[in-house]
C-alpha positions as CSV (number, residue, x, y, z in Angstrom):
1,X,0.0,0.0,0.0
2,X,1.3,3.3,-1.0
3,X,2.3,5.9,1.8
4,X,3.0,9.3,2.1
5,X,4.1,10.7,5.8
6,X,4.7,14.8,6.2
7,X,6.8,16.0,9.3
8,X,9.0,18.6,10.3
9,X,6.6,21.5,10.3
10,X,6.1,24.1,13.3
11,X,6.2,27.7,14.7
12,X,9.2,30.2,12.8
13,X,10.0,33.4,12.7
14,X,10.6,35.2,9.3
15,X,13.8,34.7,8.2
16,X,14.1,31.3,10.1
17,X,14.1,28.2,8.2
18,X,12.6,24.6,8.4
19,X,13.2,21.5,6.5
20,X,10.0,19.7,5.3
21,X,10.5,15.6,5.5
22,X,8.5,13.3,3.3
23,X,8.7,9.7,3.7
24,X,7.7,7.3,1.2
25,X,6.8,3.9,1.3
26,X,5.1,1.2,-0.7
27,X,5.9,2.6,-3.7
28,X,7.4,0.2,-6.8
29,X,11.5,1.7,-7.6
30,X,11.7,5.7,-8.0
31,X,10.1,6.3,-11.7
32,X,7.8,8.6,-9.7
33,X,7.7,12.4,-8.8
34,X,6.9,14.2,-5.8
35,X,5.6,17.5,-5.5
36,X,5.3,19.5,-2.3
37,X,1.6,21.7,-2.2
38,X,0.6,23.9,0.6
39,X,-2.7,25.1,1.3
40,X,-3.1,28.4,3.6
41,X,-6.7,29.3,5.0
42,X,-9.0,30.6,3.1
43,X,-6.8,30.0,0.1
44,X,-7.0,27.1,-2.9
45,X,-4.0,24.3,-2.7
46,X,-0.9,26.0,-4.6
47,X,2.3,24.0,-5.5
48,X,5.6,24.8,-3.7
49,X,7.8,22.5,-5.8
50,X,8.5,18.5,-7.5
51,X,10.9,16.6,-7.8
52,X,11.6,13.3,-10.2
53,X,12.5,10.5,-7.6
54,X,14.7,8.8,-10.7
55,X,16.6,11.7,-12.0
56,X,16.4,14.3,-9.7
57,X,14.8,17.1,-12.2
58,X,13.1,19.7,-10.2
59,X,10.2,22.4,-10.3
60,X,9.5,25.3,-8.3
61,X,7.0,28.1,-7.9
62,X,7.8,31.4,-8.5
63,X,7.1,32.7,-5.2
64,X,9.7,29.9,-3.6
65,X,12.7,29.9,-6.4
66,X,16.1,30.8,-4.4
67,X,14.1,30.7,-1.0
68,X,13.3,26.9,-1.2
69,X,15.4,23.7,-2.2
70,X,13.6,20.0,-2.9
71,X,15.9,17.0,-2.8
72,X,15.5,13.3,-2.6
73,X,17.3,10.7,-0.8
74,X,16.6,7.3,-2.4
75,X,18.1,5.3,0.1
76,X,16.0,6.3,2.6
77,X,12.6,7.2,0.2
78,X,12.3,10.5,1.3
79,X,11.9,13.9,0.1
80,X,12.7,17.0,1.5
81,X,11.9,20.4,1.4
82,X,14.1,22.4,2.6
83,X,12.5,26.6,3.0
84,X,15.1,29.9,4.1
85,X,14.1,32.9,4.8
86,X,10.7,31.8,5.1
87,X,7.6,34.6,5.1
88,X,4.8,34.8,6.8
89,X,2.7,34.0,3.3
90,X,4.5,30.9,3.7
91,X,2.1,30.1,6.7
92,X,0.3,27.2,5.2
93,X,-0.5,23.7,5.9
94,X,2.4,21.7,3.3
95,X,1.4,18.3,1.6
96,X,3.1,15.9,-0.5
97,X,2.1,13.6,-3.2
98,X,2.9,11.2,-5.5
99,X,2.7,11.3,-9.1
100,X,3.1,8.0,-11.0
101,X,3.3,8.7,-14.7
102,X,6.0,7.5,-16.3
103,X,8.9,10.2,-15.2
104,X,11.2,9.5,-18.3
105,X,8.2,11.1,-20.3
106,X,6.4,13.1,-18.2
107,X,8.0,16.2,-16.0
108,X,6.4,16.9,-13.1
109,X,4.2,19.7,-12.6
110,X,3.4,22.1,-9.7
111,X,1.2,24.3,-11.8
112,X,-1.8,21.2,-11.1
113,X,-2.6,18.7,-8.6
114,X,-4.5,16.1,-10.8
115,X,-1.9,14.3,-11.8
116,X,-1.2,13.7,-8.2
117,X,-2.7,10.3,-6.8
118,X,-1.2,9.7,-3.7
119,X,-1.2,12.3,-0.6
120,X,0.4,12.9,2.8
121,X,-1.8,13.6,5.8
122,X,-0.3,17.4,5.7
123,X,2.3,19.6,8.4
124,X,1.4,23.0,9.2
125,X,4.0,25.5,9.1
126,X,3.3,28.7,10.6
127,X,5.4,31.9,10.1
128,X,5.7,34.6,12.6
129,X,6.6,38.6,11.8
């Protein structure tokens, strides 16, 4: 059975950083992706950044480029996001999920969520001025 699990969220002042975790499991090899959405209150689900498990190629919103980094680490099946000099428009509750198209053909997307079939529970982060 296929498994997403967020952690590493909290409380952070601006400027302060956190690393986002992202563990994996039950998934066949790495032809996947991963992408990292965040939904804030009130607001519609917005994508932070992907990343293709099986080559490493990487997305990223405009409003995170230079601010935040996704990586992978195969041997453990996790991704990570890792956010400096975090804002408090950042404040938002983070998901990831799983895309399972074929990632030798397909490059992963944050612009939509549909092609997203698998989801973690979610971690709030919450940014302080």
């Amino acid at each position: 059975e296929e498994r997403l699990v967020e952690s590493g969220g909290g409380l952070v002042q601006a400027g302060g950083s956190l690393r986002l975790s992202c563990a994996a499991s039950g998934f066949r090899g790495d032809d996947y992706a991963v992408g990292w959405f965040r939904q804030a209150p009130g607001k519609e689900r917005e994508g932070v950044s992907c990343i293709s498990v099986s080559d490493g190629a990487t997305r990223y919103a405009d409003s995170v480029k230079g601010r935040f980094t996704i990586s992978s680490d195969k041997s453990k099946n996790t991704v990570y996001l890792q956010m400096h000099n975090l804002k408090p428009e950042d404040t938002a509750d983070y998901y990831c999920a799983a895309d399972l198209r074929d990632a030798l053909i397909y490059l992963c997307t944050v612009r939509s969520d549909k092609y997203y079939d698998f989801w973690g529970q979610g971690t709030r982060v919450t940014v302080s001025s």
